[in-house]
C-alpha positions as YAML, in Angstrom:
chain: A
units: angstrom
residues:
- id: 1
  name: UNK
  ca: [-2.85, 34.58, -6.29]
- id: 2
  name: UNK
  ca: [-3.93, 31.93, -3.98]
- id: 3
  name: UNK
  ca: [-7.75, 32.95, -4.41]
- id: 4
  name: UNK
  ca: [-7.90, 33.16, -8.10]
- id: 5
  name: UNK
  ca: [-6.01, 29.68, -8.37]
- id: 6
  name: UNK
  ca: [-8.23, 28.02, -6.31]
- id: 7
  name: UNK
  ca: [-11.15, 28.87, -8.40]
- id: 8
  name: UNK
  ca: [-8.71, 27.30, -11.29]
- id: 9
  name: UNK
  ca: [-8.06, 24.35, -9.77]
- id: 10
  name: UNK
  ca: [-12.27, 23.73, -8.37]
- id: 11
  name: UNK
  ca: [-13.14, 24.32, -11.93]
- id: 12
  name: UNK
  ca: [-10.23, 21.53, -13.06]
- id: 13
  name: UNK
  ca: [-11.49, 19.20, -10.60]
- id: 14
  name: UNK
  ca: [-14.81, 19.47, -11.67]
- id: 15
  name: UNK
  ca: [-14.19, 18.73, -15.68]
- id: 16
  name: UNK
  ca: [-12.00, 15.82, -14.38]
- id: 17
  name: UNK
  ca: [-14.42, 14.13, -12.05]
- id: 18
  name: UNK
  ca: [-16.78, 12.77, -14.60]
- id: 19
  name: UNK
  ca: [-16.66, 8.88, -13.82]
- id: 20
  name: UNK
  ca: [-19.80, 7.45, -12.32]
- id: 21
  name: UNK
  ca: [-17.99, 6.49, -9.21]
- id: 22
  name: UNK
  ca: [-16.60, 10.28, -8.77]
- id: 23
  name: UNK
  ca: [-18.76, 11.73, -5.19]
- id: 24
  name: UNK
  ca: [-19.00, 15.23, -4.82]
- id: 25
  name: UNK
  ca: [-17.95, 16.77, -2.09]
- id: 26
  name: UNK
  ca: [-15.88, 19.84, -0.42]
- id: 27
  name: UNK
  ca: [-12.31, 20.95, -2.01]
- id: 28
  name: UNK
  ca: [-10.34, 22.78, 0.35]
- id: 29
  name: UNK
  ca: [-7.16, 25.11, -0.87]
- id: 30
  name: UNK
  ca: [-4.66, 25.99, 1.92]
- id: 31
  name: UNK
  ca: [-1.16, 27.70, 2.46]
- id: 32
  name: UNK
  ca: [0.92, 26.10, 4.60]
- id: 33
  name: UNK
  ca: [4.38, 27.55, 6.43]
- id: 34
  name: UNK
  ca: [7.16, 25.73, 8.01]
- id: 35
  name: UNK
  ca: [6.94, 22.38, 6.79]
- id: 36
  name: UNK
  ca: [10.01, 19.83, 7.17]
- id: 37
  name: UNK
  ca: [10.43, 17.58, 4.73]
- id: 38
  name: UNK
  ca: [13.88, 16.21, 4.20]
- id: 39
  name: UNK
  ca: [15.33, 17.85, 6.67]
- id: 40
  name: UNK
  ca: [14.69, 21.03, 4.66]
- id: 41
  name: UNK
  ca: [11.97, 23.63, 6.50]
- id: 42
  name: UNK
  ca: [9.99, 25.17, 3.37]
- id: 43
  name: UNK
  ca: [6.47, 25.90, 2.59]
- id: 44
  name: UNK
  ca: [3.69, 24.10, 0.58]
- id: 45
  name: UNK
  ca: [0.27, 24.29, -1.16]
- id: 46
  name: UNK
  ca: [-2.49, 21.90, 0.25]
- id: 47
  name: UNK
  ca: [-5.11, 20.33, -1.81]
- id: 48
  name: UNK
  ca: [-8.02, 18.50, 0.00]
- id: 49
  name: UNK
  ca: [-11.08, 17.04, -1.06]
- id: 50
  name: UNK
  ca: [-13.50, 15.61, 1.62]
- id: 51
  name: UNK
  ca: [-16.10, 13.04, 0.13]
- id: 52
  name: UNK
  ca: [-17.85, 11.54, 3.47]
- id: 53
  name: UNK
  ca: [-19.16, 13.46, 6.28]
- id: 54
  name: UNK
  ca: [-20.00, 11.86, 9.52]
- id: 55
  name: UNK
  ca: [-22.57, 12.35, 12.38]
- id: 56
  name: UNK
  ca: [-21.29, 13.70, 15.44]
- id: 57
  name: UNK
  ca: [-23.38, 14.72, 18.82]
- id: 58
  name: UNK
  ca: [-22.99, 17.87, 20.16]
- id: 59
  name: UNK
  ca: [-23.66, 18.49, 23.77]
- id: 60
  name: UNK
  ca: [-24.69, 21.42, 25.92]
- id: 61
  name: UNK
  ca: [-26.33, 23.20, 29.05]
- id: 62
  name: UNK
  ca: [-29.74, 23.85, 29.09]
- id: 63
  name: UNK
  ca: [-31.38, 24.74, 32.49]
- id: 64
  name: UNK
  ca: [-30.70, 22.49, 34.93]
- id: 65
  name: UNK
  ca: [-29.65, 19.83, 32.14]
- id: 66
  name: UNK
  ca: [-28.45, 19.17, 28.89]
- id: 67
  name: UNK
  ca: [-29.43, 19.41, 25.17]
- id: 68
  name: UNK
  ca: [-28.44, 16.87, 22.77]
- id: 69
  name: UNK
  ca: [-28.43, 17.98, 19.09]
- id: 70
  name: UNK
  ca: [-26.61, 15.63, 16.01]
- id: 71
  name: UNK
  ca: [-24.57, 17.70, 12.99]
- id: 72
  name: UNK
  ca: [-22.60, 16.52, 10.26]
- id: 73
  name: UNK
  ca: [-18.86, 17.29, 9.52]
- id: 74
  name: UNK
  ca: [-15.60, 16.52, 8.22]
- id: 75
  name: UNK
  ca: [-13.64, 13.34, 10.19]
- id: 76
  name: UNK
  ca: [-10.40, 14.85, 10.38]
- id: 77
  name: UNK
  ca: [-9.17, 11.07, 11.61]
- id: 78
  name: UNK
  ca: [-9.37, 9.65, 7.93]
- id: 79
  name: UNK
  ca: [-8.67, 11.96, 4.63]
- id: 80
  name: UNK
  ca: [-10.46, 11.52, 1.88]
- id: 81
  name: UNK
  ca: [-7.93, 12.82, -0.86]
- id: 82
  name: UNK
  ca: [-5.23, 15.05, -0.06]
- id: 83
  name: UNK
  ca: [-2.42, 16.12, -1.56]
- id: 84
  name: UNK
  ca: [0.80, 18.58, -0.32]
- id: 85
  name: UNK
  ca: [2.77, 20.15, -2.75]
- id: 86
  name: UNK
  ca: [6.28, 21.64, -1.01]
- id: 87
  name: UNK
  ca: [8.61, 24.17, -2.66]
- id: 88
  name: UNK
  ca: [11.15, 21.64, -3.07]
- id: 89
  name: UNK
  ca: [12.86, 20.42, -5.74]
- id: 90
  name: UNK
  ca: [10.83, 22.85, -8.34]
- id: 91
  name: UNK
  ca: [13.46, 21.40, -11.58]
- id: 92
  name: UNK
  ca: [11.77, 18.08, -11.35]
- id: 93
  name: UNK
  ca: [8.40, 19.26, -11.26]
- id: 94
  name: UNK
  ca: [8.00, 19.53, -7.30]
- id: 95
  name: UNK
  ca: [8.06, 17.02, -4.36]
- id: 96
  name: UNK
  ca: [4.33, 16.15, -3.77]
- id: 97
  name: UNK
  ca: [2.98, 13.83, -1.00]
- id: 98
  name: UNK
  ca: [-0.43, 12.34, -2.25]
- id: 99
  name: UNK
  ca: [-3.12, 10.12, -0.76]
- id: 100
  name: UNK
  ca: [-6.44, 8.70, -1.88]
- id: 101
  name: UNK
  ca: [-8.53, 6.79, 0.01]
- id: 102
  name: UNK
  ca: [-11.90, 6.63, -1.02]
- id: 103
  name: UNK
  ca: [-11.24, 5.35, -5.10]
- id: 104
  name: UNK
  ca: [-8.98, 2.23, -5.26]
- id: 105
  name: UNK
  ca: [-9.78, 1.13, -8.59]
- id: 106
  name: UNK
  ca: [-7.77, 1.90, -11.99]
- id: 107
  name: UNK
  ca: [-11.36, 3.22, -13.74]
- id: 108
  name: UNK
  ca: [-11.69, 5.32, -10.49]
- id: 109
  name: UNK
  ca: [-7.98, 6.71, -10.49]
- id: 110
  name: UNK
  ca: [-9.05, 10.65, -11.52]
- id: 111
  name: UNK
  ca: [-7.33, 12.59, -8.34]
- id: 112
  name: UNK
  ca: [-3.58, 11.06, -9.06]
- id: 113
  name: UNK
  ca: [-3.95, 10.43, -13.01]
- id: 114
  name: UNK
  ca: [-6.49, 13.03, -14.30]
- id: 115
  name: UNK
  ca: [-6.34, 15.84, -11.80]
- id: 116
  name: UNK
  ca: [-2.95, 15.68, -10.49]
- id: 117
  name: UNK
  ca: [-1.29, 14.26, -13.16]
- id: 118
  name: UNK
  ca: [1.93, 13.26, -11.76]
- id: 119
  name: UNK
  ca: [4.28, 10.32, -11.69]
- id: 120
  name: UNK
  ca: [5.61, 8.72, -8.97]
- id: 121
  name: UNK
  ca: [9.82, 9.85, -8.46]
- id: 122
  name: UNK
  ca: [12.05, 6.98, -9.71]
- id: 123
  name: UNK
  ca: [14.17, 6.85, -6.49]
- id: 124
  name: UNK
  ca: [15.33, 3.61, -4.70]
- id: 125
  name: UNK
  ca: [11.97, 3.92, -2.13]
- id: 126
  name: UNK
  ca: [10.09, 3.80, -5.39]
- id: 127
  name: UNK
  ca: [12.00, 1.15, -7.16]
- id: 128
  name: UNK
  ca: [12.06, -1.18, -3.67]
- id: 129
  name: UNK
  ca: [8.50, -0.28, -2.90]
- id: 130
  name: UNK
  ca: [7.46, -1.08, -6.66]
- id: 131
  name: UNK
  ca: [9.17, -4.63, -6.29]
- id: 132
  name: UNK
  ca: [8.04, -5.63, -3.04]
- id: 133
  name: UNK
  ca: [4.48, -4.60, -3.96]
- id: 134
  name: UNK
  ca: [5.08, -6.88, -7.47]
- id: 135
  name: UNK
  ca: [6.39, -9.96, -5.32]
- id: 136
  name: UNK
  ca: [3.74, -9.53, -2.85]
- id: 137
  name: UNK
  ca: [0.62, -9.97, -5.63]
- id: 138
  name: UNK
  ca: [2.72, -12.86, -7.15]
- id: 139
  name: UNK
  ca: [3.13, -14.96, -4.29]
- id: 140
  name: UNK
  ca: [-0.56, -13.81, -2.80]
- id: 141
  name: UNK
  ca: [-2.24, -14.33, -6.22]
- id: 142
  name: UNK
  ca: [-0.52, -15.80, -8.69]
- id: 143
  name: UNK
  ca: [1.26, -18.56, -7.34]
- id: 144
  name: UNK
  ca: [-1.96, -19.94, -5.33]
- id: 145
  name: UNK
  ca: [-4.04, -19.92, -8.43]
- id: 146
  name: UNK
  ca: [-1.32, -21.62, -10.86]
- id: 147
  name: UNK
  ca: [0.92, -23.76, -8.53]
- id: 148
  name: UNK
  ca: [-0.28, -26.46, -6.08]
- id: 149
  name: UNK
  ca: [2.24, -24.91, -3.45]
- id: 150
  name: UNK
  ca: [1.35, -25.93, 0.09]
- id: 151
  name: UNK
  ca: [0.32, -22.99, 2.32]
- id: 152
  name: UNK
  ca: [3.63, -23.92, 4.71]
- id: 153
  name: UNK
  ca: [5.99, -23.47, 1.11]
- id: 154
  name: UNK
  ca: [3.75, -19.98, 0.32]
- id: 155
  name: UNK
  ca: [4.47, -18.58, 3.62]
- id: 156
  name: UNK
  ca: [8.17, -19.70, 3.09]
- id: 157
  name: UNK
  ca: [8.51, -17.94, 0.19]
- id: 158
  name: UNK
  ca: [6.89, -14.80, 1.64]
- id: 159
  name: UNK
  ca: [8.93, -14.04, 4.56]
- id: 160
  name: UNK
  ca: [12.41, -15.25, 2.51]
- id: 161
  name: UNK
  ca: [11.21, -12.44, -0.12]
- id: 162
  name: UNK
  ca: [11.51, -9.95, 2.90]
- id: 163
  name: UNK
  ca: [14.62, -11.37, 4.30]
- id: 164
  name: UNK
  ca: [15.89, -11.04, 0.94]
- id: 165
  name: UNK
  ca: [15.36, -7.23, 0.97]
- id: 166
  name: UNK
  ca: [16.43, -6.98, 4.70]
- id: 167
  name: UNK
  ca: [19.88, -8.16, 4.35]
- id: 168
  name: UNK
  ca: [20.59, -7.22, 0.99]
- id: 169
  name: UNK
  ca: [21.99, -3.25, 0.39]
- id: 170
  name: UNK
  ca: [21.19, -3.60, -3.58]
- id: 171
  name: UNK
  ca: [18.57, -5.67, -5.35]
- id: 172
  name: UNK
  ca: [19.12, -7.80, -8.31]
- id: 173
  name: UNK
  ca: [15.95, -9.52, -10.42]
- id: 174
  name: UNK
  ca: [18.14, -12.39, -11.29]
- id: 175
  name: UNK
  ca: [19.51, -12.94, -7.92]
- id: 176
  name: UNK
  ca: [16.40, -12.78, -5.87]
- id: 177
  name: UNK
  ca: [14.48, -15.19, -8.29]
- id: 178
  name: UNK
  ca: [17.55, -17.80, -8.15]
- id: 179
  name: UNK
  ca: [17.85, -17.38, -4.34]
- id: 180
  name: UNK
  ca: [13.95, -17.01, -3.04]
- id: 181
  name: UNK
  ca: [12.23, -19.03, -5.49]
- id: 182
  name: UNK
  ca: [15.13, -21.56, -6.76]
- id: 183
  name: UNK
  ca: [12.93, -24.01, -8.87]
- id: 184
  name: UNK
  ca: [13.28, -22.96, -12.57]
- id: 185
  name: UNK
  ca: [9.41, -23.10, -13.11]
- id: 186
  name: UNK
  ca: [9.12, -21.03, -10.51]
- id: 187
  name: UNK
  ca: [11.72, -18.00, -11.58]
- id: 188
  name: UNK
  ca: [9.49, -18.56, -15.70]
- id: 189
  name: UNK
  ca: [6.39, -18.09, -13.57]
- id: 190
  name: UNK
  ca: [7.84, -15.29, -12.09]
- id: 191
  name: UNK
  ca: [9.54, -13.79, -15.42]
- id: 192
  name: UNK
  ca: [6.12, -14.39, -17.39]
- id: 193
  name: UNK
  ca: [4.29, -11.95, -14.36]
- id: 194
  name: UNK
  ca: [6.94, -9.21, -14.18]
- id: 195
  name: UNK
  ca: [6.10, -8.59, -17.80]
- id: 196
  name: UNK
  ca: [2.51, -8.88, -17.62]
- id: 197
  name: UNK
  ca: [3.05, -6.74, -14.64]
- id: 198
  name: UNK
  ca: [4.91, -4.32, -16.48]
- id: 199
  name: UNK
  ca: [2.30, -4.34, -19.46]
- id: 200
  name: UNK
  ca: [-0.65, -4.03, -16.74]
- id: 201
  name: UNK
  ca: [0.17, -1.28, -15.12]
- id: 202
  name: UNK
  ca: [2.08, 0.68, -17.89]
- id: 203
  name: UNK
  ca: [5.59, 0.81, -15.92]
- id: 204
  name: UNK
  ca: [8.81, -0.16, -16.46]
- id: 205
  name: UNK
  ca: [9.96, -2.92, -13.39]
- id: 206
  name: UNK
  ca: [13.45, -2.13, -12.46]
- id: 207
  name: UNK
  ca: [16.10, -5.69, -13.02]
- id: 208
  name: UNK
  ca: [18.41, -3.80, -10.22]
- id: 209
  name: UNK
  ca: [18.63, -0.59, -7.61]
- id: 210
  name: UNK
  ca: [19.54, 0.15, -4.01]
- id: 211
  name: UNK
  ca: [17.35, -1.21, -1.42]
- id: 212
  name: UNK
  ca: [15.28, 1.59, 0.12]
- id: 213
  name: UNK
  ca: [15.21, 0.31, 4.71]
- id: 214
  name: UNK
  ca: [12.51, 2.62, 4.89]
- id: 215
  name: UNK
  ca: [10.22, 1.68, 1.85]
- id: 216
  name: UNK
  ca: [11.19, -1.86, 3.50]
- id: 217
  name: UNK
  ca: [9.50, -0.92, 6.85]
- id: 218
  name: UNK
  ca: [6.57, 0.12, 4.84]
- id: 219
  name: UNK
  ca: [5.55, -3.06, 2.66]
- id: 220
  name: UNK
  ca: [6.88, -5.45, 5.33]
- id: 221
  name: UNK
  ca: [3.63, -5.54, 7.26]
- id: 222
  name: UNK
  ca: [1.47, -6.39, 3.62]
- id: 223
  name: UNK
  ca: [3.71, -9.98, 3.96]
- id: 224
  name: UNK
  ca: [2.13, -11.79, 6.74]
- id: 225
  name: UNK
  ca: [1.82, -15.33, 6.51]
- id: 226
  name: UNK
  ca: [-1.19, -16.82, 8.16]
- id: 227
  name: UNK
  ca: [-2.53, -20.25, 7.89]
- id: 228
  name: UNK
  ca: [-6.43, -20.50, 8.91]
- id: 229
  name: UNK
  ca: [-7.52, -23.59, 9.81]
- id: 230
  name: UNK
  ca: [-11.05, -24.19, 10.02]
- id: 231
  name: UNK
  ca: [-12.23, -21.81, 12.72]
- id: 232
  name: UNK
  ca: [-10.35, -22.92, 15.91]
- id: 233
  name: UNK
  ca: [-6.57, -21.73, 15.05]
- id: 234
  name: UNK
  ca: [-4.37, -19.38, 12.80]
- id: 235
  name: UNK
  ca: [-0.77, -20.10, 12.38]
- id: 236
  name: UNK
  ca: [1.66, -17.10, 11.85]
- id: 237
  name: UNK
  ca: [4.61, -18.03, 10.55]
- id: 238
  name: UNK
  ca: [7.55, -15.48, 11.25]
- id: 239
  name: UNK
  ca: [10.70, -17.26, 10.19]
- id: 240
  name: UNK
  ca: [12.13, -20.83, 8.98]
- id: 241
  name: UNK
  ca: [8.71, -22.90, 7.66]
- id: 242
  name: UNK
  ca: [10.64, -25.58, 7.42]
- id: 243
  name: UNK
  ca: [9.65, -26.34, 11.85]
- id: 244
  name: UNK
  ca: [6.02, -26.87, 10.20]
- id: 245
  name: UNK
  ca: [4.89, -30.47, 8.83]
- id: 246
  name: UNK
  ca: [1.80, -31.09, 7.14]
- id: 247
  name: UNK
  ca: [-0.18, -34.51, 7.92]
- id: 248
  name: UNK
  ca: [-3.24, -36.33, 8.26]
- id: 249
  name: UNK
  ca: [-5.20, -38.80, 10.63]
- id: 250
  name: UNK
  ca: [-6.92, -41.44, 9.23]
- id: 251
  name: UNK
  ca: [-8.47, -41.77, 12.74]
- id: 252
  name: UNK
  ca: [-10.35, -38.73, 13.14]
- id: 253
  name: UNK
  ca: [-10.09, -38.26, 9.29]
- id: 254
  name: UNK
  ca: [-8.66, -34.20, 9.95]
- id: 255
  name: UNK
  ca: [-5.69, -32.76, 8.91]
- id: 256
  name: UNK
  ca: [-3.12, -31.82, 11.20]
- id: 257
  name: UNK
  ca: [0.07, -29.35, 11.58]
- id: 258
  name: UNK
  ca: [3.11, -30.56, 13.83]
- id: 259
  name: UNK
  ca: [5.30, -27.47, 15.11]
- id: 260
  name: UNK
  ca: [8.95, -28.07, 16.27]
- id: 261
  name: UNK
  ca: [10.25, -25.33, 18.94]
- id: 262
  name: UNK
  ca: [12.80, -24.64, 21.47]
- id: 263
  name: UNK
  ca: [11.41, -22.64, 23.85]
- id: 264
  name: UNK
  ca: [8.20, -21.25, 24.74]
- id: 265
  name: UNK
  ca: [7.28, -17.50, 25.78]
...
């Protein structure tokens, strides 16, 4: 019934995609066979929908040279929205893999909310991956716009959050605030944002689960701590901030950074 399901899910995409910022575009229905996921080989429904098309040359013989005519198409390098949905796990509603990448915004949020309508699975990826993302916008955004941190204690605090999860097999809410952010007004500022947080985004933050390595891998890379100064120099700071000091010369009236090292590569 592949055919006569597709024309019920077009028709459900188009009553859902009634927000101004909704494009139109192409919805593609596919079958797919021998797909591993888990370790498991089983089969899965594909849902596409391609918003953008590109302008690509196309080039050919003619005579003794060549023709040169431009068409549009599909980039196949970046997906639009896409969704798999495998024959796995069928009890708990099916394992799905989802992306969007074309509406970011919570009023825009119609292929996951309104036409999929799914949750995301409450597994120890999600939890970690939920947590780091959490940490990551209060440290990024909340802590620079309410604190008078330095940039040098910011980046600190960044890359001991992902130590934290590196070394640690289970996470606890009250351990990583006493142990990454230690100053009490900093674990109330953090307290006060998990529940807005929570409120915000209509989800429950977990207080403690295992530590997912691979949803670790993931959200690592979102942590970078880089200090811009001016236009001449960034400063990446990978482990212990406390090699960086913070000073200024009344002589050339400039601020300046002084980094302690052992060796140089």
């Amino acid at each position: 019934t592949l055919y006569e399901q597709s024309i019920n899910l077009t028709r459900h995409l188009y009553e859902r995609s009634n927000h101004p910022k909704i494009k139109s575009g192409a919805f593609y229905i596919i079958y797919l066979e021998g797909c591993e996921v888990n370790g498991v080989i089983t089969d899965a429904i594909g849902l596409f929908k391609s918003e953008n098309k590109d302008t690509f040359l196309k080039v050919y013989p003619s005579g003794e040279g060549f023709e040169i005519e431009s068409q549009q198409g599909v980039n196949i390098n970046k997906l639009d929205k896409g969704c798999l949905i495998f024959n796995t796990e069928k009890e708990n509603g099916f394992l799905l893999s989802v992306v969007d990448n074309t509406n970011k915004g919570s009023d825009a949020q119609f292929w996951i909310n309104d036409f999929l309508q799914i949750a995301r699975r409450k597994d120890e990826f999600h939890n970690t991956q939920l947590v780091l993302s959490m940490c990551n916008e209060f440290l990024s955004r909340e802590l620079p716009a309410t604190t008078e941190l330095s940039k040098i204690d910011q980046a600190g605090l960044r890359n001991e959050s992902v130590k934290f999860f590196k070394e640690k097999q289970n996470f606890n809410m009250d351990e990583f605030a006493g142990e990454v952010l230690g100053k009490t007004d900093l674990k109330e500022r953090f307290d006060d944002f998990r529940r807005a947080y929570s409120e915000k985004n209509q989800i429950d933050v977990p207080g403690s689960f295992n530590i997912s390595e691979a949803a670790v891998k993931k959200e690592e890379r979102r942590f970078k701590s880089v200090i811009k100064l001016d236009h001449n120099f960034h400063i990446y700071v990978h482990g212990n901030h406390r090699y960086i000091q913070k000073g200024y010369d009344e002589e050339t009236d400039m601020h300046y950074y002084k980094l302690y090292y052992k060796v140089e590569s």
